[in-house]
KERORO-215182 format. One line per 5 residues: number of its first residue (from 1); their letters; for each residue x negated, y negated, z of N, C-alpha, C, O. Coordinates in nm, 3 decimals, decimal comma, m for minus. Layout:
REM residues N
NUM	A	X/Y/Z/X/Y/Z/X/Y/Z/X/Y/Z ~ ...
***
This chain:
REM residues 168
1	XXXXX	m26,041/1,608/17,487/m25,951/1,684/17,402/m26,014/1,703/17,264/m26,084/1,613/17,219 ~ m25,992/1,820/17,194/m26,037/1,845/17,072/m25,895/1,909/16,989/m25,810/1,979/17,044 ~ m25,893/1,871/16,856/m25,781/1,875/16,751/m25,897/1,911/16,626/m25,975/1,832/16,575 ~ m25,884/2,024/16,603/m25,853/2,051/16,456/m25,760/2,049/16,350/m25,651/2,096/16,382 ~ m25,767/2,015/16,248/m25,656/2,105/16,155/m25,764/2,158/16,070/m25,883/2,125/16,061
6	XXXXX	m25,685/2,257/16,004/m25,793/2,374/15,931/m25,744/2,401/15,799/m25,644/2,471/15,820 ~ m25,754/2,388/15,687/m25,700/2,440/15,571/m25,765/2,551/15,462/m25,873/2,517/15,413 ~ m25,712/2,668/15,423/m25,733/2,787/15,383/m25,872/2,809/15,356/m25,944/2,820/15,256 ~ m25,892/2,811/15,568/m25,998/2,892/15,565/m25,989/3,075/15,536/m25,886/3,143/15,534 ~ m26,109/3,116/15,520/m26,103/3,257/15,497/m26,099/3,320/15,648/m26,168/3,271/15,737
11	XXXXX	m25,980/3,474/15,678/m25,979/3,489/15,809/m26,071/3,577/15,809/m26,096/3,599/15,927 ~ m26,180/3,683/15,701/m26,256/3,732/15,739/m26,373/3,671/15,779/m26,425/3,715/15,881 ~ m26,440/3,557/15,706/m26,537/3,456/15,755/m26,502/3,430/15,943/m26,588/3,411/16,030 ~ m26,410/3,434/15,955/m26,355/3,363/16,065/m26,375/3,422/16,171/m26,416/3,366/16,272 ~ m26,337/3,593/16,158/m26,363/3,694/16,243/m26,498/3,724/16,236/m26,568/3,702/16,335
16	XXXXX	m26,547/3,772/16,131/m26,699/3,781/16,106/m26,774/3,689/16,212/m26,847/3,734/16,300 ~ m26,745/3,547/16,192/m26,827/3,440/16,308/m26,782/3,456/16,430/m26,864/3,431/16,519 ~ m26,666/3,493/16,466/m26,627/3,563/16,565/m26,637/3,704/16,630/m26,576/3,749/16,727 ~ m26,712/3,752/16,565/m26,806/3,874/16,617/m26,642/4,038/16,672/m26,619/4,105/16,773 ~ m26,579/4,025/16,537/m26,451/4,082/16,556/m26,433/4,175/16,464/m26,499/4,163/16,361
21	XXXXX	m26,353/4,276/16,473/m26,361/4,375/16,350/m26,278/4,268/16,232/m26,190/4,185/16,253 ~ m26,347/4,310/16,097/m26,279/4,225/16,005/m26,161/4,299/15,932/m26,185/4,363/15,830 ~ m26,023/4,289/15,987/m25,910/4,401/15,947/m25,836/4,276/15,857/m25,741/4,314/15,788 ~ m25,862/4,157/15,851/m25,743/4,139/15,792/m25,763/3,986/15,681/m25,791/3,881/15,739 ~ m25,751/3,986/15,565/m25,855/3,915/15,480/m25,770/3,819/15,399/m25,742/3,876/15,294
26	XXXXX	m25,730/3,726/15,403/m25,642/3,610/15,352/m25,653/3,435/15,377/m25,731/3,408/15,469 ~ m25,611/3,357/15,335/m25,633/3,192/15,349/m25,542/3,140/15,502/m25,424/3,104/15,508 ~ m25,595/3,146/15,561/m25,563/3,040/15,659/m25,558/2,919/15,670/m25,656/2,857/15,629 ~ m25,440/2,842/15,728/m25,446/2,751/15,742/m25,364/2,681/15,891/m25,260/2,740/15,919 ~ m25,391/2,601/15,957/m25,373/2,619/16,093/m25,432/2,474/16,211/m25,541/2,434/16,169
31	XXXXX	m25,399/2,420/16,299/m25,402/2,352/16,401/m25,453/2,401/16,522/m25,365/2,469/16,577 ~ m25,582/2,395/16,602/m25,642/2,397/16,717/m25,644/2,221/16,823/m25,705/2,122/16,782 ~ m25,582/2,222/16,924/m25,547/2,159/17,032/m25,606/2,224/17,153/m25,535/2,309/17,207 ~ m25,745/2,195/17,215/m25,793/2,243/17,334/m25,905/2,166/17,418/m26,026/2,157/17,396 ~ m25,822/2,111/17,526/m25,859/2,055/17,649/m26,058/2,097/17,688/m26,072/2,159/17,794
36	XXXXX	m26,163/2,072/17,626/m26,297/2,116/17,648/m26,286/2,139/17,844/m26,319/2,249/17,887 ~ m26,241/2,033/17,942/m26,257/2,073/18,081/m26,174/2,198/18,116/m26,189/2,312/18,159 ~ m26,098/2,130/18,082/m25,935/2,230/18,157/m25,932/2,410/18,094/m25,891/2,515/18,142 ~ m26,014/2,361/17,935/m26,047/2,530/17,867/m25,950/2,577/17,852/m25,933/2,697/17,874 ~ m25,846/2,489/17,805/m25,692/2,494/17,812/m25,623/2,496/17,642/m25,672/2,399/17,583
41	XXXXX	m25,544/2,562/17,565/m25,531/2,505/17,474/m25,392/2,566/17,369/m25,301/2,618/17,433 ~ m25,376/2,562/17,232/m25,338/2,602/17,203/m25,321/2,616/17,033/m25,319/2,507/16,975 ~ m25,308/2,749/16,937/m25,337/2,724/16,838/m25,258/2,799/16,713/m25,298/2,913/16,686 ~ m25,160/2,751/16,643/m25,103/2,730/16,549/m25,179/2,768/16,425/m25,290/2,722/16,396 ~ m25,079/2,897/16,319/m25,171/2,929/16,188/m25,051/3,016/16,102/m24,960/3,096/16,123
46	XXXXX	m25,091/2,972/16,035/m24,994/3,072/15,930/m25,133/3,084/15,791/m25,229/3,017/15,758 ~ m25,072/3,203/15,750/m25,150/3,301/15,634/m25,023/3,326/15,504/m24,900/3,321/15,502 ~ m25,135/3,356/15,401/m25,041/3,388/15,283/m25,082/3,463/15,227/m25,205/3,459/15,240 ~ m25,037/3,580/15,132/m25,123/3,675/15,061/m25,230/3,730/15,124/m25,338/3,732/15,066 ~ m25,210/3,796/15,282/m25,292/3,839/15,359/m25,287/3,988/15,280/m25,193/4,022/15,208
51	XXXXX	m25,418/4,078/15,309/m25,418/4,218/15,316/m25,504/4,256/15,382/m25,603/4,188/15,408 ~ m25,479/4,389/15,431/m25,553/4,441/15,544/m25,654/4,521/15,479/m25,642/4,571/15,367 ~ m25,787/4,532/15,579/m25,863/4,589/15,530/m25,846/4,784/15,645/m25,757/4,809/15,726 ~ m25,954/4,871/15,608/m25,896/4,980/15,668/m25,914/4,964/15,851/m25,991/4,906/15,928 ~ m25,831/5,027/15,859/m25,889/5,012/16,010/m25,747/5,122/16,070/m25,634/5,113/16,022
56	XXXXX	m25,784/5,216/16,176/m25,710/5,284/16,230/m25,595/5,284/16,283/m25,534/5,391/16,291 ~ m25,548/5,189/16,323/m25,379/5,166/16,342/m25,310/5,184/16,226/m25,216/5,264/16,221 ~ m25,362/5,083/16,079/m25,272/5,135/15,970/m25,292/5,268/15,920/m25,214/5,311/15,835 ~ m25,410/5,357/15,972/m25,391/5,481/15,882/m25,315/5,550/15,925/m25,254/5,636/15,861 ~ m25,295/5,511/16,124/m25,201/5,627/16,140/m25,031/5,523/16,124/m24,945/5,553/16,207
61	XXXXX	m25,009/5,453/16,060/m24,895/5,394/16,015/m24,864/5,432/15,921/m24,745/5,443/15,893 ~ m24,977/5,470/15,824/m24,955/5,538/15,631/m24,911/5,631/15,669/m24,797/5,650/15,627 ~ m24,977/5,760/15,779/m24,966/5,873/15,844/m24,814/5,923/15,899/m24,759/6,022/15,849 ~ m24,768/5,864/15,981/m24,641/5,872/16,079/m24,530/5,762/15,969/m24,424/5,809/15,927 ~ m24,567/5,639/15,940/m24,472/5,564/15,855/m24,428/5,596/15,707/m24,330/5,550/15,648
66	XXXXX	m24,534/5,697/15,654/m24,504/5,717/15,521/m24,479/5,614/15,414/m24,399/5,619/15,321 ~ m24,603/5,476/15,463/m24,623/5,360/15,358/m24,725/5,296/15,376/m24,773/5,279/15,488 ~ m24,751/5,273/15,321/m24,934/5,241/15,279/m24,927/5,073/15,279/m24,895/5,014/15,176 ~ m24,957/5,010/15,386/m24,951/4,892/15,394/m25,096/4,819/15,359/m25,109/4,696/15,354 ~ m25,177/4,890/15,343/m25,288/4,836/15,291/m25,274/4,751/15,157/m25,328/4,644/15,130
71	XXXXX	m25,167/4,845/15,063/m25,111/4,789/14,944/m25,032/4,616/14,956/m25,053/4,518/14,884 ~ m24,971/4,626/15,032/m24,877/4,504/15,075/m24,984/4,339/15,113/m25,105/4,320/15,126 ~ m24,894/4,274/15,118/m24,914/4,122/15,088/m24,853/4,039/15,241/m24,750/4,051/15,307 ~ m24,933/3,984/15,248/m24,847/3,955/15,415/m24,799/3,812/15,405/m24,807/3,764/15,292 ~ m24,764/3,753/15,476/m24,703/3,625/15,521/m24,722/3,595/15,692/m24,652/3,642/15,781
76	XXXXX	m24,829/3,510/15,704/m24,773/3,534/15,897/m24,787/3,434/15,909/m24,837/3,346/15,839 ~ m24,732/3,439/16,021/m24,781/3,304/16,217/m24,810/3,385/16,281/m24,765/3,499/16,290 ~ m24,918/3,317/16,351/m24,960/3,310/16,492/m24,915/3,193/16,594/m24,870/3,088/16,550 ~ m24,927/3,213/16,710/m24,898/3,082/16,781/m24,945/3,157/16,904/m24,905/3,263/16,953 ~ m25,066/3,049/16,949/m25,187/3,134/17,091/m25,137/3,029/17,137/m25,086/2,939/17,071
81	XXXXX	m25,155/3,040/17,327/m25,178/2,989/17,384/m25,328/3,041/17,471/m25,341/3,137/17,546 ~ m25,389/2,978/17,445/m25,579/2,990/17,530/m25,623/2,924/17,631/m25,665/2,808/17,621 ~ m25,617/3,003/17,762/m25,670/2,979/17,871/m25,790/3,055/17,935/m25,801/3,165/17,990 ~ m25,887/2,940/17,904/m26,009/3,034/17,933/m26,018/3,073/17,818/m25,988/3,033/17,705 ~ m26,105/3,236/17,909/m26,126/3,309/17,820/m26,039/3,437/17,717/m26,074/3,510/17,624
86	XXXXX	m25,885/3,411/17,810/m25,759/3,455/17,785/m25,673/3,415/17,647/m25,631/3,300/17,630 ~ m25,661/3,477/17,590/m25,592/3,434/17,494/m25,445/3,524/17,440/m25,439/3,644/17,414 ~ m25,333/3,421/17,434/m25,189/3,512/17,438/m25,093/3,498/17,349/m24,998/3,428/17,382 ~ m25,093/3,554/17,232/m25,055/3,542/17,072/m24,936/3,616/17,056/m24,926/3,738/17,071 ~ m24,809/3,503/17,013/m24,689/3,601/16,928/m24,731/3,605/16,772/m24,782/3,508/16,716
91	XXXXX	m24,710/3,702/16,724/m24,786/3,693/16,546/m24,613/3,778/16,456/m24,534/3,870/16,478 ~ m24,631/3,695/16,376/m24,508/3,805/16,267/m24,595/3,745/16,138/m24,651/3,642/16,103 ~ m24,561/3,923/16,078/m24,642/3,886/15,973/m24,549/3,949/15,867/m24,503/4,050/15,920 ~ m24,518/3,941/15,784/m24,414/4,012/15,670/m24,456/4,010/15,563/m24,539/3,920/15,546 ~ m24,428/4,095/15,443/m24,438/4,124/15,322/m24,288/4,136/15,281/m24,190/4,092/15,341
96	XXXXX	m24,295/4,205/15,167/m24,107/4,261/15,055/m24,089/4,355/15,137/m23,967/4,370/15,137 ~ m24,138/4,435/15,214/m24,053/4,561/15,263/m24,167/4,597/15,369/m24,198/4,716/15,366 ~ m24,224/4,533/15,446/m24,265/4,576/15,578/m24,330/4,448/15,689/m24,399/4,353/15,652 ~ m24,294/4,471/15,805/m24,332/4,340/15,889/m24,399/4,418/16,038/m24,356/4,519/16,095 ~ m24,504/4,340/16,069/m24,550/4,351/16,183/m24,523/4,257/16,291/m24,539/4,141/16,254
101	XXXXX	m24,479/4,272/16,443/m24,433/4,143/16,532/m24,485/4,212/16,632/m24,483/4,334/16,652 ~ m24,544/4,102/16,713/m24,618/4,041/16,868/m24,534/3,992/16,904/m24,469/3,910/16,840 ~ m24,503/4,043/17,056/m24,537/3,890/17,159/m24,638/3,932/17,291/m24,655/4,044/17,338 ~ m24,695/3,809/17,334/m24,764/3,799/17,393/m24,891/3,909/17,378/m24,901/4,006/17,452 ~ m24,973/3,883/17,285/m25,074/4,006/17,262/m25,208/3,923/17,279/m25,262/3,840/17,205
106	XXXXX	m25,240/3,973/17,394/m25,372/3,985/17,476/m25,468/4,015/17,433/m25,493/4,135/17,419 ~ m25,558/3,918/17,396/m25,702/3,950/17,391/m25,794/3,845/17,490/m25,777/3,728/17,522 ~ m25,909/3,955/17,527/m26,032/3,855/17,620/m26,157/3,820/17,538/m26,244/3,894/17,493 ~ m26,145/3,701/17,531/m26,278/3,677/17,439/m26,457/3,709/17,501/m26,559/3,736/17,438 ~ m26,425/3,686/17,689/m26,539/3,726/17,658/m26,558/3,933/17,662/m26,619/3,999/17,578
111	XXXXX	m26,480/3,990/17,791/m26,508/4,140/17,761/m26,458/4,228/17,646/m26,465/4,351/17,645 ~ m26,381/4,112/17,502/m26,340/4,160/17,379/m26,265/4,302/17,389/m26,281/4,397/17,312 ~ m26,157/4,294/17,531/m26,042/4,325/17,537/m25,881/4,326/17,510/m25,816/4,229/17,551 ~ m25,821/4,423/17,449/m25,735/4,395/17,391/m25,589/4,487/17,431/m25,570/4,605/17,464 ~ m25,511/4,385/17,414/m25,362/4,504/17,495/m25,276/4,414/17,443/m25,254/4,300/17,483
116	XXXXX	m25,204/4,503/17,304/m25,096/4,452/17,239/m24,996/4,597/17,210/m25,018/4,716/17,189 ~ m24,879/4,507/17,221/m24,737/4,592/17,165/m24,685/4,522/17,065/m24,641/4,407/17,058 ~ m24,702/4,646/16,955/m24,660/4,559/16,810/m24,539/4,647/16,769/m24,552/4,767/16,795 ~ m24,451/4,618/16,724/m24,290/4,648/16,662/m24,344/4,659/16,550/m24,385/4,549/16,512 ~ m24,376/4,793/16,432/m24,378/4,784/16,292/m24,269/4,908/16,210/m24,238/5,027/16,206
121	XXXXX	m24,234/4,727/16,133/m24,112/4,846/16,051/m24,188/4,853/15,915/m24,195/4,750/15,849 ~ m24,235/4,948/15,877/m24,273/5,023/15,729/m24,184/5,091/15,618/m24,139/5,205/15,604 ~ m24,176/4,972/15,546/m23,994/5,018/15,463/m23,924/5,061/15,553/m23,926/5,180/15,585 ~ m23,873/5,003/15,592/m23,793/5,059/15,703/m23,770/5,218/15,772/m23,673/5,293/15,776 ~ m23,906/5,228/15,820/m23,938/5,316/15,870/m24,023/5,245/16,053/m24,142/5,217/16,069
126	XXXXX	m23,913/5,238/16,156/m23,958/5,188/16,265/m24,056/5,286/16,344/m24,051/5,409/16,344 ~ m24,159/5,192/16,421/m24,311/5,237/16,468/m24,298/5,168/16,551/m24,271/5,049/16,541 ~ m24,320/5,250/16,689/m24,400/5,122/16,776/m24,494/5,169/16,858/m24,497/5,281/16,910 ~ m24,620/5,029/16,876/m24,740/5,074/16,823/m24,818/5,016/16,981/m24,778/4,912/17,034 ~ m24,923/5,092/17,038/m24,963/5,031/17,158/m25,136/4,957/17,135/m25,215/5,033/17,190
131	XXXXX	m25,187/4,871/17,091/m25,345/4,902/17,131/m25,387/4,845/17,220/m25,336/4,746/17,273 ~ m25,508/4,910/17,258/m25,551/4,850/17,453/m25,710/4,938/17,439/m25,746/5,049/17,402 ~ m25,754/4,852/17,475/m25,933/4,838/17,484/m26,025/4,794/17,444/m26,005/4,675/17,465 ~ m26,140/4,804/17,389/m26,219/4,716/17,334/m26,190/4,734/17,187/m26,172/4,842/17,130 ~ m26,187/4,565/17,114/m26,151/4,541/17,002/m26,195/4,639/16,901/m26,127/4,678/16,805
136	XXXXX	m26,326/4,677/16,934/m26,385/4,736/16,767/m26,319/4,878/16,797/m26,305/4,953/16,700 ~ m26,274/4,924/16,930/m26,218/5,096/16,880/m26,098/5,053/17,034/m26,114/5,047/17,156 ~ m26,027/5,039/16,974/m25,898/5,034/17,049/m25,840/5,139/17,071/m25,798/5,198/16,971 ~ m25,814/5,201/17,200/m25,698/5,307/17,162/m25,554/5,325/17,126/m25,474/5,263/17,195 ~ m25,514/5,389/17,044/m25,402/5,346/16,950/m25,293/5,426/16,965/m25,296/5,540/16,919
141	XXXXX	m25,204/5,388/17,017/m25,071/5,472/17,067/m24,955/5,470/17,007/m24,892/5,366/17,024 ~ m24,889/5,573/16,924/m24,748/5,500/16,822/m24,655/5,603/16,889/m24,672/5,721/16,923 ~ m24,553/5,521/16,895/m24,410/5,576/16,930/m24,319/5,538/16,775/m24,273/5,450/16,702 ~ m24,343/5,702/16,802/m24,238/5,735/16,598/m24,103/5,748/16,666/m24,008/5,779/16,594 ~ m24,086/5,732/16,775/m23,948/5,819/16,819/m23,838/5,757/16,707/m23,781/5,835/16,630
146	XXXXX	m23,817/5,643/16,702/m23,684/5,574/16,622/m23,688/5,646/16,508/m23,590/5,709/16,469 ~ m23,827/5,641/16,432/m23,851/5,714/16,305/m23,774/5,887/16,323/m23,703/5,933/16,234 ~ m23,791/5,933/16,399/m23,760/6,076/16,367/m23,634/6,082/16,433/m23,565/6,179/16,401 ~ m23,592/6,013/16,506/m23,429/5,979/16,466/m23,393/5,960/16,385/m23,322/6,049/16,338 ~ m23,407/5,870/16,328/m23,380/5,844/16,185/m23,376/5,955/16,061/m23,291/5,971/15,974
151	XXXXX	m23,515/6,036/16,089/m23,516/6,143/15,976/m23,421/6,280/16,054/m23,402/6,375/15,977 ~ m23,380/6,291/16,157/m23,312/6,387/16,206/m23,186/6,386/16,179/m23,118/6,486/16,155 ~ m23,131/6,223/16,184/m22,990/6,200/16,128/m22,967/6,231/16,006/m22,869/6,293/15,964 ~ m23,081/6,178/15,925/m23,085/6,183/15,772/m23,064/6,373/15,742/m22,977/6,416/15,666 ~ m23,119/6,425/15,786/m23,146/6,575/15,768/m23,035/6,620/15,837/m22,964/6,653/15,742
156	XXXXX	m22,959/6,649/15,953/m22,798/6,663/16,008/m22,678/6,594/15,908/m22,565/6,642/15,916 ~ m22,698/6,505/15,833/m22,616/6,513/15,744/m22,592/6,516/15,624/m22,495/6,472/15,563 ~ m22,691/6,575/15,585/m22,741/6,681/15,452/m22,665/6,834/15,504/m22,573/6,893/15,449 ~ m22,730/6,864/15,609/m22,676/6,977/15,691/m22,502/7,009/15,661/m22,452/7,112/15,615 ~ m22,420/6,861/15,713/m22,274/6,871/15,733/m22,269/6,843/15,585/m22,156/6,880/15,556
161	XXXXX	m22,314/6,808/15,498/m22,219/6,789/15,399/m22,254/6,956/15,294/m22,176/7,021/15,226 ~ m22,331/6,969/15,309/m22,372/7,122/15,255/m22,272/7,211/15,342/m22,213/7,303/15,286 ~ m22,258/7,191/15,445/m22,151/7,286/15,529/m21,996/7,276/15,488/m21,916/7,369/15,483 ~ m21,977/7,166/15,465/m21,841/7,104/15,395/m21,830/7,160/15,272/m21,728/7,218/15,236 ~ m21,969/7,141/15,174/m21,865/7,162/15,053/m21,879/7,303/15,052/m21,815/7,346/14,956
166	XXX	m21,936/7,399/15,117/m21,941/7,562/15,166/m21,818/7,640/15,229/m21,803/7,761/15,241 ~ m21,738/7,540/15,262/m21,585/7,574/15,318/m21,500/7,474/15,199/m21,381/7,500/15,186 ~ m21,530/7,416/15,154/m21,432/7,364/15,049/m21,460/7,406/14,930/m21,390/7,373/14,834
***
């Protein structure tokens, strides 16, 4: 058995040695528990004053969300469970007015495959977000639908109340 605890390490160092795109740059600090036979394990982390660096999911989030989260400050957990070369992460990460949430988000360490469904609300502007393929260019799938509900309602009752005070 092997136990780490880890205190505010850097997560770009981290990814960097991990041969990973470096999207996301803040102090870690965190617990590794993993079985060396069994290749079994599991690993615990929370971040503070995270920010992201650029990378294509948030542009098309600035894009479709209409908020620039690059600006923002994060707060997260992770909590993996690692089997093998499998690894299966719920993550919430929050700032003052926008949060990103996992569950179960899939990555393969060794064919550096990836297939996650992330829930992001951007000032409350809901996204939901697909990526799936290899880490450094993932393909990136957003469902704005809630969002343009949202702006359709917003705009229908602009509509009725302009119609209202047009008869009153």
């Amino acid at each position: 058995d092997f136990h780490a605890d880890m205190t505010k390490l850097n997560t770009l160092g981290i990814l960097k040695m991990l041969i990973y795109p470096q999207i996301f740059d803040s102090a870690l600090d965190g617990k590794l528990d993993y079985n060396l036979a069994k290749q079994n394990g599991t690993f615990h982390a929370t971040t503070r004053n995270g920010r992201f660096t650029r990378n294509q999911m948030l542009d098309l989030v600035k894009q479709y969300g209409k908020k620039d989260l690059y600006k923002e400050n994060f707060v997260s957990t992770f909590n993996s469970r690692i089997r093998k070369e499998h690894t299966y992460t719920d993550l919430d990460m929050r700032s003052n007015k926008s949060s990103i949430t996992g569950k179960n988000v899939y990555l393969n360490s060794k064919t550096k495959q990836i297939k996650a469904k992330l829930d992001i609300n951007a000032n409350n502007n809901p996204l939901k977000v697909e990526l799936k393929g290899n880490v450094d260019q993932p393909k990136v799938k957003i469902d704005a639908s809630k969002l343009i509900e949202k702006e359709l309602k917003k705009e229908a009752g602009k509509q009725i109340n302009k119609l209202l005070k047009g008869l009153f």
